[in-house]
matplotlib code that plots the C-alpha trace (Angstrom):
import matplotlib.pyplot as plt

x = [59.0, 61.5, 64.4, 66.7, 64.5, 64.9, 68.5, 69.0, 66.2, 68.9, 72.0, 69.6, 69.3, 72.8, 73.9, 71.7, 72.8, 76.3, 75.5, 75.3, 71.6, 69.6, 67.0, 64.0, 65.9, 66.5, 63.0, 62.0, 64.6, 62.9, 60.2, 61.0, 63.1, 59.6, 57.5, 60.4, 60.0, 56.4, 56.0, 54.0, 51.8, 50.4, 52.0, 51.4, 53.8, 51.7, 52.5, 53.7, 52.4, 53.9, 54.4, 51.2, 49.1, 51.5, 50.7, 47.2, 47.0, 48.7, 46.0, 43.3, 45.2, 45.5, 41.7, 40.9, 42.6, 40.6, 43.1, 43.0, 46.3, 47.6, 46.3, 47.3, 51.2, 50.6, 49.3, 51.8, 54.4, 53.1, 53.0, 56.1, 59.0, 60.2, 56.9, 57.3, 60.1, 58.5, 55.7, 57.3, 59.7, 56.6, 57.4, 54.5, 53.0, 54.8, 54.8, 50.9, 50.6, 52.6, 50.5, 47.5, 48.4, 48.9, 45.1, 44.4, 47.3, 46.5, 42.8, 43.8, 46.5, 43.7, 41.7, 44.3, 44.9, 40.9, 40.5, 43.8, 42.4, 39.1, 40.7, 43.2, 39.9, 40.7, 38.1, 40.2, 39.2, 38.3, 36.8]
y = [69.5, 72.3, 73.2, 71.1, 68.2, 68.7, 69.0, 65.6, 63.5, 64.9, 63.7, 60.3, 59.8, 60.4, 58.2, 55.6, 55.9, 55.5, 51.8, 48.5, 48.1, 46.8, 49.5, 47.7, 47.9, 51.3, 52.0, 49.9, 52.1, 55.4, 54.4, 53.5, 56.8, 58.6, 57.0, 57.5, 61.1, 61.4, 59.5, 61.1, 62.4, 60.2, 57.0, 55.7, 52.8, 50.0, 49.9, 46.5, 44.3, 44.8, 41.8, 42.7, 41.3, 38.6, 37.4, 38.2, 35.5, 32.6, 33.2, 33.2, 29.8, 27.7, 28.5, 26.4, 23.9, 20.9, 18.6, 20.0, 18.4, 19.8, 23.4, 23.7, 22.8, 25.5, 28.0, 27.1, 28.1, 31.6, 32.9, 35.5, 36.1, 34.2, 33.1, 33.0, 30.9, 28.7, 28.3, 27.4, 24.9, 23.2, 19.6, 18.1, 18.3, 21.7, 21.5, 20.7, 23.1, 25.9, 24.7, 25.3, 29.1, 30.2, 30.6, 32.4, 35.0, 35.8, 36.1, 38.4, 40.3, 41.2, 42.4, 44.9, 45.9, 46.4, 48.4, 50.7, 51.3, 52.1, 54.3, 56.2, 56.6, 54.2, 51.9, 48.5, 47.5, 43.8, 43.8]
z = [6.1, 7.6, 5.5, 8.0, 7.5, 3.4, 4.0, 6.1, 3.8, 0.9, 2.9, 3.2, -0.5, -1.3, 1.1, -0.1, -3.7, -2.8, -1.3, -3.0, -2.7, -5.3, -6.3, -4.2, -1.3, -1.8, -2.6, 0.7, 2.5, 1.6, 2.2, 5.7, 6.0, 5.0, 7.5, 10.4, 9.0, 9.7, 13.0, 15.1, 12.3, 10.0, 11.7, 15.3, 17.1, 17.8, 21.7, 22.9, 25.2, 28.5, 31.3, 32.7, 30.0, 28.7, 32.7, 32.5, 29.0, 31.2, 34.1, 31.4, 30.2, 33.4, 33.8, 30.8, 31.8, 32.8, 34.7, 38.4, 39.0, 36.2, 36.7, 40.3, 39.2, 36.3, 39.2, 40.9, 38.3, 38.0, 41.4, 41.7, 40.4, 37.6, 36.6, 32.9, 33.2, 35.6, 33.3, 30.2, 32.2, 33.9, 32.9, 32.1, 28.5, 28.2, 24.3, 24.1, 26.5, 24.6, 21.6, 23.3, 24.9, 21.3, 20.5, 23.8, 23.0, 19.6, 21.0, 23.7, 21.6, 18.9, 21.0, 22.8, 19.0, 18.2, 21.7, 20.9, 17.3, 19.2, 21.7, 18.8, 16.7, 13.8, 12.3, 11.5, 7.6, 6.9, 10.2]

ax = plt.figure().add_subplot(projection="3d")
ax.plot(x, y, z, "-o")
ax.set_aspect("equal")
plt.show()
């Protein structure tokens, strides 16, 4: 770390000790301070899921659904503009059907995850 860097993680500290923290927050607080620090070296931002994807996972969706009738109103709801807001006001069995999207996003999201892990060359424990 650069002197400038010593200096400000100092100006951190003291700041910190003058707060009303108890001392696990402070400890979780330079902690933090020590990984925003070190972004870019040892840690990497997750990168979020962008509109693309969250509209790819509600195609994926209305293709498991079996009621015809139901999936061409869900189909429907998606085409253009607004789509996400069309899809989550569809009125029929919206809850179930909010219920039943969960599974296919956590799905598709661990996946993204495993294949940016793959591509950043990190081998995911517990795997």
């Amino acid at each position: 770390m650069s002197s400038e860097g010593d200096e400000e993680a100092s100006r951190f500290v003291e700041a910190l000790q003058k707060r009303d923290f108890h001392d696990w927050e402070k400890e979780l607080l330079l902690v933090a301070d020590q990984v925003e620090r070190g972004f870019g070296t040892r840690y990497l931002r997750v990168p979020s899921v962008d509109s693309h994807d969250a509209y790819g996972d509600m195609e994926d969706f209305v293709e498991t659904v079996e009621n015809k009738r139901l999936q061409e109103r869900l189909w429907d709801a998606i085409r253009g503009r607004g789509a996400f807001r069309r899809f989550k006001g569809c009125p029929h069995e919206s809850s179930s059907r909010e219920r039943a999207l969960v599974p296919i996003q956590h799905a598709q999201m661990r996946q993204r995850v495993l294949d940016w892990l793959k591509a950043e060359g990190i081998q995911p424990t517990g795997e």
